[in-house]
HTML snippet that shows the backbone in 3Dmol.js (N, CA, C, O; Angstrom):
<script src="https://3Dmol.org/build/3Dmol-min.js"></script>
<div id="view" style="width:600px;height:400px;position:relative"></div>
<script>
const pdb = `
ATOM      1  N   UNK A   1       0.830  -1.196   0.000  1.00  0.00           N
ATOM      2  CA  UNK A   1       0.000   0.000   0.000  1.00  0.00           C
ATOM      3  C   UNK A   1       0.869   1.253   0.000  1.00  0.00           C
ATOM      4  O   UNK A   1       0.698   2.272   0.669  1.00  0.00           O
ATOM      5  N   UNK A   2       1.747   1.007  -0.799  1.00  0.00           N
ATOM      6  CA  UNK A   2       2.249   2.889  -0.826  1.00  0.00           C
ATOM      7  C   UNK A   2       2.173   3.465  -1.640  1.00  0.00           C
ATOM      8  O   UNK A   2       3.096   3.844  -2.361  1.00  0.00           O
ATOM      9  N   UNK A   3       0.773   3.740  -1.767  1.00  0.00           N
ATOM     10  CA  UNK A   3      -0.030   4.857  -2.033  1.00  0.00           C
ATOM     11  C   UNK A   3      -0.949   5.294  -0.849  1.00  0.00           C
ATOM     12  O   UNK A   3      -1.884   6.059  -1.085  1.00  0.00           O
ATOM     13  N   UNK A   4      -0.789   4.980   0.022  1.00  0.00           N
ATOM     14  CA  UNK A   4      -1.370   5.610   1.605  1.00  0.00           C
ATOM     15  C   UNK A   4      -0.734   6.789   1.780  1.00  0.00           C
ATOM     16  O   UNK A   4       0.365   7.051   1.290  1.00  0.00           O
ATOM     17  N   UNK A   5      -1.572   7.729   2.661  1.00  0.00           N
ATOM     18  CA  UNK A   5      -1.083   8.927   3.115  1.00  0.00           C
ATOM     19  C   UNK A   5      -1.232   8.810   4.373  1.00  0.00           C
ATOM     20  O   UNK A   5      -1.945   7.829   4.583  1.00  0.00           O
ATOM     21  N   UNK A   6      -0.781   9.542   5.748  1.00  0.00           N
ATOM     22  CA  UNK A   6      -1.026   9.766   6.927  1.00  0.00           C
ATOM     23  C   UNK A   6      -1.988  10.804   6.623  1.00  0.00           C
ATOM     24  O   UNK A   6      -2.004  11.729   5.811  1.00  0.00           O
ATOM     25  N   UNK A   7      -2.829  10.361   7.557  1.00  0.00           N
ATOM     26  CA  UNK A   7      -4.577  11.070   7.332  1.00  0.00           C
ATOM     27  C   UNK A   7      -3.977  12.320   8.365  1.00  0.00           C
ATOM     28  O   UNK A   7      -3.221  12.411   9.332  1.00  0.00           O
ATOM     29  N   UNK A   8      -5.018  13.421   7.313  1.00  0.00           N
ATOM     30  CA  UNK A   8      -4.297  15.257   7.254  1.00  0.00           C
ATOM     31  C   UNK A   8      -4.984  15.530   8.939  1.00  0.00           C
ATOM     32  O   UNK A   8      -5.390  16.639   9.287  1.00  0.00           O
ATOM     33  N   UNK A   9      -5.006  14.502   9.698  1.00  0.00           N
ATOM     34  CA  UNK A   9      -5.165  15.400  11.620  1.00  0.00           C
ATOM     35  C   UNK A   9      -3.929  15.162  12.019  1.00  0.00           C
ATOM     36  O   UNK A   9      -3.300  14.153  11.698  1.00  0.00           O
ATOM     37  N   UNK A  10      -3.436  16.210  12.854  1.00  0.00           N
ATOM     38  CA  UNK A  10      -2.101  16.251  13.175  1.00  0.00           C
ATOM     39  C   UNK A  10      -1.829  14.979  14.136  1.00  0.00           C
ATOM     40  O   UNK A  10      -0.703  14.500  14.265  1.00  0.00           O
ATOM     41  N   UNK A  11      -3.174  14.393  14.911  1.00  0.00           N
ATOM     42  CA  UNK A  11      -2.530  13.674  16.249  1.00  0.00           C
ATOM     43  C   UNK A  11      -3.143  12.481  15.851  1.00  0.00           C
ATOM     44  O   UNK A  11      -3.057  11.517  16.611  1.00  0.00           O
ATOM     45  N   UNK A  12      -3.774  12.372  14.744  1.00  0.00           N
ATOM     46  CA  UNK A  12      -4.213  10.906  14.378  1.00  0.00           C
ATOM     47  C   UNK A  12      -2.989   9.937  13.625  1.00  0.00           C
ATOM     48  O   UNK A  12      -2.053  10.338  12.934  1.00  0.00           O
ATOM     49  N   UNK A  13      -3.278   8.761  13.945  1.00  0.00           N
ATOM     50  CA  UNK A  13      -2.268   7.791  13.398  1.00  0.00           C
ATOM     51  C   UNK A  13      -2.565   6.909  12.120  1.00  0.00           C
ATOM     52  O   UNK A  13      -1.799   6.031  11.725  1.00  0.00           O
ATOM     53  N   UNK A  14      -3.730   7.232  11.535  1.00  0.00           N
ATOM     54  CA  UNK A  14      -4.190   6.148  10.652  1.00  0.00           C
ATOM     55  C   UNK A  14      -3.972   6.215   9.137  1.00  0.00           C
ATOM     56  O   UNK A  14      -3.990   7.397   8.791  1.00  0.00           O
ATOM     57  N   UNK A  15      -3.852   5.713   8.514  1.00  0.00           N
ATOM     58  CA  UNK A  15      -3.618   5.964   6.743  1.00  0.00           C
ATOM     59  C   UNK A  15      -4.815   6.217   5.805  1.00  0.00           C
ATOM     60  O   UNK A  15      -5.994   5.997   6.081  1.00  0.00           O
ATOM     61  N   UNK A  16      -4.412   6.626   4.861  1.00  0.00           N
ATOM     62  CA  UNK A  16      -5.432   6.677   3.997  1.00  0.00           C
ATOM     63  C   UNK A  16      -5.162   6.812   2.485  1.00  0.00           C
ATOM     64  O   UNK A  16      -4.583   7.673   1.823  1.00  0.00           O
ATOM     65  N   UNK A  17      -5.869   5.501   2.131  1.00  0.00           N
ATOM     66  CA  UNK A  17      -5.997   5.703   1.049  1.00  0.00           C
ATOM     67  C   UNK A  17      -6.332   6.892  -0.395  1.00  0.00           C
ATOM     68  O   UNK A  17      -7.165   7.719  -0.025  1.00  0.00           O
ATOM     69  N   UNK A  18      -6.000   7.068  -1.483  1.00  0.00           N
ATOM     70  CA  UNK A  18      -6.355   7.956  -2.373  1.00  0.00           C
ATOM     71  C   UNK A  18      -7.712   7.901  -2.852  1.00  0.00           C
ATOM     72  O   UNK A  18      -7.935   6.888  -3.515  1.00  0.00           O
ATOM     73  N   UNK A  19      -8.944   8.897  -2.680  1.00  0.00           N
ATOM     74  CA  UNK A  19      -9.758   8.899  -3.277  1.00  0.00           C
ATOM     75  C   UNK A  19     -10.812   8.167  -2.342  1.00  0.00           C
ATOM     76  O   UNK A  19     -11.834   7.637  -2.777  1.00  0.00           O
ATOM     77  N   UNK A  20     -10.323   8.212  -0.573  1.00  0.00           N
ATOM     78  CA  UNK A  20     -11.671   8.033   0.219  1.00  0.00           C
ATOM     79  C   UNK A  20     -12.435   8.603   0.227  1.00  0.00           C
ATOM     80  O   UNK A  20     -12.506   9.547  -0.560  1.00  0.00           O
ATOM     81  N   UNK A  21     -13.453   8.319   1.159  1.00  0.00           N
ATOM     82  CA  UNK A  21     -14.763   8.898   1.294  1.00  0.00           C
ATOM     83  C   UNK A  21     -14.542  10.143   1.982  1.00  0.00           C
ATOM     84  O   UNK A  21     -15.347  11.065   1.851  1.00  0.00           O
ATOM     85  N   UNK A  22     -13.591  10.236   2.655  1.00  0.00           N
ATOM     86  CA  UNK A  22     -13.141  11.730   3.828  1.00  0.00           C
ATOM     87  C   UNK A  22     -12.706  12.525   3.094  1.00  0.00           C
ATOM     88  O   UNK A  22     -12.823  13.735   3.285  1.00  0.00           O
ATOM     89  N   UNK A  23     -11.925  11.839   1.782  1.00  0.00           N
ATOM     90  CA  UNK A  23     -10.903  13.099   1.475  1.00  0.00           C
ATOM     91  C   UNK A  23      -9.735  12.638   1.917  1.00  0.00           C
ATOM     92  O   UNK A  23      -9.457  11.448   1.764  1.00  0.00           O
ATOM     93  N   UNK A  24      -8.884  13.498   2.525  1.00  0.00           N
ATOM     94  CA  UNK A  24      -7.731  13.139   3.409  1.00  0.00           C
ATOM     95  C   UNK A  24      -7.562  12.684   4.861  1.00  0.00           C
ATOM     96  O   UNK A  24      -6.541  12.454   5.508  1.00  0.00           O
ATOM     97  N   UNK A  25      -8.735  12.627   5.156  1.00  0.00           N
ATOM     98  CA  UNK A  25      -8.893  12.249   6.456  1.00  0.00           C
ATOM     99  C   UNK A  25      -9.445  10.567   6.602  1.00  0.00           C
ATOM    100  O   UNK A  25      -9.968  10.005   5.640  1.00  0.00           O
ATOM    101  N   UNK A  26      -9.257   9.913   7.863  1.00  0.00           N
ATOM    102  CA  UNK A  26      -9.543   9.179   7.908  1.00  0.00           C
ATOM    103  C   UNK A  26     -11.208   8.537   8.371  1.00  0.00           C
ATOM    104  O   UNK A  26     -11.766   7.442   8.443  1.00  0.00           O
ATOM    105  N   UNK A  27     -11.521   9.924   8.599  1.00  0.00           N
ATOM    106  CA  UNK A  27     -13.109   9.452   9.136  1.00  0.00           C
ATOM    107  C   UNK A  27     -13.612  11.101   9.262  1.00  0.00           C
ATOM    108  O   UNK A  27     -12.965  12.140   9.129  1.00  0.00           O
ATOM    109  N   UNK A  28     -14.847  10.893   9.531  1.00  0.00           N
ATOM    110  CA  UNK A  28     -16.137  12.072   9.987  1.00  0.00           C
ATOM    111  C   UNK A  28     -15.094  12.873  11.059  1.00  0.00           C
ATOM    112  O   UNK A  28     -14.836  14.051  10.810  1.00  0.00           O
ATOM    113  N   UNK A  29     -14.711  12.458  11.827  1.00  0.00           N
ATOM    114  CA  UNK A  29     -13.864  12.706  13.260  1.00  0.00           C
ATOM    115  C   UNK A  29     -12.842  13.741  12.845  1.00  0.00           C
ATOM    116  O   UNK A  29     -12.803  14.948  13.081  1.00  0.00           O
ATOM    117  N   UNK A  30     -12.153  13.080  12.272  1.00  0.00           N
ATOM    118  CA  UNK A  30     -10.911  13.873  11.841  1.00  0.00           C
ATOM    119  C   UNK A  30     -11.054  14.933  10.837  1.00  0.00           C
ATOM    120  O   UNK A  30     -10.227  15.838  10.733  1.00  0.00           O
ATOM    121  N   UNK A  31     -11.936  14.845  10.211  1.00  0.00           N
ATOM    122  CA  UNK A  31     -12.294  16.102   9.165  1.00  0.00           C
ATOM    123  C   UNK A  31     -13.151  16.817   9.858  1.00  0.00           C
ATOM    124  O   UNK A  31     -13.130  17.987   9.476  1.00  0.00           O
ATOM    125  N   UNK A  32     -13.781  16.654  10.578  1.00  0.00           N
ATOM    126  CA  UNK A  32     -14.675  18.229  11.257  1.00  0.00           C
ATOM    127  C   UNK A  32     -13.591  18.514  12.391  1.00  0.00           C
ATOM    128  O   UNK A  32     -13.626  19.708  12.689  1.00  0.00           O
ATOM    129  N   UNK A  33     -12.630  17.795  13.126  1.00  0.00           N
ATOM    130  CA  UNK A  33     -11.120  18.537  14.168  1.00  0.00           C
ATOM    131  C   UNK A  33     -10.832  18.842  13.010  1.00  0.00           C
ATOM    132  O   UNK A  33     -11.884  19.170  12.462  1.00  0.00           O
ATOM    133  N   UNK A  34     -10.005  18.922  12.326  1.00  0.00           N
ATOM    134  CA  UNK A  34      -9.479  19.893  11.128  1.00  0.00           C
ATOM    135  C   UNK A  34      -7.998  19.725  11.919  1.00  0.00           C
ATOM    136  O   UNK A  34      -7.462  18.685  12.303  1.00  0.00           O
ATOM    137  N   UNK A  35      -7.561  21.016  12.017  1.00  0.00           N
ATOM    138  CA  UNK A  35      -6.169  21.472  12.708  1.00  0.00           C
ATOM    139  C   UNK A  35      -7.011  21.851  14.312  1.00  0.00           C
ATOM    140  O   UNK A  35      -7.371  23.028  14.297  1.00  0.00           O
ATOM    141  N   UNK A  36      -7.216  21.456  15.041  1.00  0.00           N
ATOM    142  CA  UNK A  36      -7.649  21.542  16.036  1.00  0.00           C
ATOM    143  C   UNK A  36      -6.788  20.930  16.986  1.00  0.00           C
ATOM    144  O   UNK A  36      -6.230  19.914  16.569  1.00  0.00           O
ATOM    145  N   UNK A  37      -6.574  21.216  17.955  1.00  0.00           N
ATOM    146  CA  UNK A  37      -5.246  20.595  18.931  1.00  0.00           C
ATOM    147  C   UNK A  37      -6.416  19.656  20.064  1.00  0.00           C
ATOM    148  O   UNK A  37      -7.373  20.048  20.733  1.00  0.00           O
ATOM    149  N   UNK A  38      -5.699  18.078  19.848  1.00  0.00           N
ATOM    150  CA  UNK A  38      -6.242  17.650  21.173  1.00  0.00           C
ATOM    151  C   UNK A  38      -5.298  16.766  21.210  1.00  0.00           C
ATOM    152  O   UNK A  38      -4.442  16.559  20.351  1.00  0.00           O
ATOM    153  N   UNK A  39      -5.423  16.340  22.022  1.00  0.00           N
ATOM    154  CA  UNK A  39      -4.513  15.673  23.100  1.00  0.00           C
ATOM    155  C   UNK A  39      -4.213  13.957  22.525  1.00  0.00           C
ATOM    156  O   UNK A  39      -3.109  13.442  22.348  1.00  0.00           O
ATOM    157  N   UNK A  40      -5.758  13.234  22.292  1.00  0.00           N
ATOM    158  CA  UNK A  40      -5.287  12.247  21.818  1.00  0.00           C
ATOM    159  C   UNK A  40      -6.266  11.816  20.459  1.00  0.00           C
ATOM    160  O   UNK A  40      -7.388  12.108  20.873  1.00  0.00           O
ATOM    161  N   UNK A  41      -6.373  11.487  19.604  1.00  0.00           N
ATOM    162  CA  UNK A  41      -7.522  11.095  18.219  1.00  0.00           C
ATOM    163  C   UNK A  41      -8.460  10.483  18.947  1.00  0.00           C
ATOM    164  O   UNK A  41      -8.186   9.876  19.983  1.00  0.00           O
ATOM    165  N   UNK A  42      -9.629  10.589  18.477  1.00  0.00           N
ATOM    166  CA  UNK A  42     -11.017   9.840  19.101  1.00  0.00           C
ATOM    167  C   UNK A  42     -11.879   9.530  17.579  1.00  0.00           C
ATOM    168  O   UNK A  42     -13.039   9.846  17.314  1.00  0.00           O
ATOM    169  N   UNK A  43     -10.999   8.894  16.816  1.00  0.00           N
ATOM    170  CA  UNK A  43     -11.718   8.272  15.558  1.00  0.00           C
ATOM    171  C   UNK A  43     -11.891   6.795  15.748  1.00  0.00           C
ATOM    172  O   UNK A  43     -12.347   6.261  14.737  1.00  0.00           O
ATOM    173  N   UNK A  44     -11.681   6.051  16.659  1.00  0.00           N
ATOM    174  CA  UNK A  44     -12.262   5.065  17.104  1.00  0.00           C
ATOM    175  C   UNK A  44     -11.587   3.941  15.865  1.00  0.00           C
ATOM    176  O   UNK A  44     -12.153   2.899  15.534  1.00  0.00           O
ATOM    177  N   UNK A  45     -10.404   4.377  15.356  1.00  0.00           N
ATOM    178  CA  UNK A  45      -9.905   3.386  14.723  1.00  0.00           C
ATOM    179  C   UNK A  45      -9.293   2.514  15.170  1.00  0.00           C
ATOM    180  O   UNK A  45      -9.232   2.682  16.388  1.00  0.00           O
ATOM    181  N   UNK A  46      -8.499   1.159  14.700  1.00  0.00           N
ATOM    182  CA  UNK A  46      -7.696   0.271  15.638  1.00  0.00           C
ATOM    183  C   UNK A  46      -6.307   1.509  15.880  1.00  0.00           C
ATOM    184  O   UNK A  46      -6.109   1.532  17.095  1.00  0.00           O
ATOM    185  N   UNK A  47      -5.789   2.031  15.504  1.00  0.00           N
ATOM    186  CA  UNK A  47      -4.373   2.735  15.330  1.00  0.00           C
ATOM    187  C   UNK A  47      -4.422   3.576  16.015  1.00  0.00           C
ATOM    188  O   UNK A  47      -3.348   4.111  16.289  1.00  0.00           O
ATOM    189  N   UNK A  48      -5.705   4.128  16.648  1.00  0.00           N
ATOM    190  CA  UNK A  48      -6.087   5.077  17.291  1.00  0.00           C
ATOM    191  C   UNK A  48      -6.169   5.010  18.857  1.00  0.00           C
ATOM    192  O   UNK A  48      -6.126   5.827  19.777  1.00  0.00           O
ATOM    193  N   UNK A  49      -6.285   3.883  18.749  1.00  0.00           N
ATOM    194  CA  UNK A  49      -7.229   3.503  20.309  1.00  0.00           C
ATOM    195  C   UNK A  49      -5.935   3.036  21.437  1.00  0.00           C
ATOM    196  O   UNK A  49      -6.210   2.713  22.592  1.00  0.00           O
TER     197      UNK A  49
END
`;
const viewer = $3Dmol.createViewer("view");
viewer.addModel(pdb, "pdb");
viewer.setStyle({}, {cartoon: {color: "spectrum"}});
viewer.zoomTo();
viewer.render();
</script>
């Protein structure tokens, strides 16, 4: 898979494919935080948790 990107939230850990459903993000979660500072990702992914 390298064509994965690190999904565009600064504190999330998860990849993403080209041409998801988010965009660059890995979920709903991470695209409405945007650049938003928190402490730890709450996208409820395995990479996340």
């Amino acid at each position: 898979m390298a064509d994965t990107q690190k999904c565009a939230h600064p504190i999330c850990k998860c990849t993403v494919a080209p041409g998801g459903p988010h965009g660059k993000f890995c979920s709903d979660h991470c695209k409405e935080s945007g650049q938003k500072t928190e402490l730890r990702c709450d996208c409820q992914h395995l990479a996340c948790r």
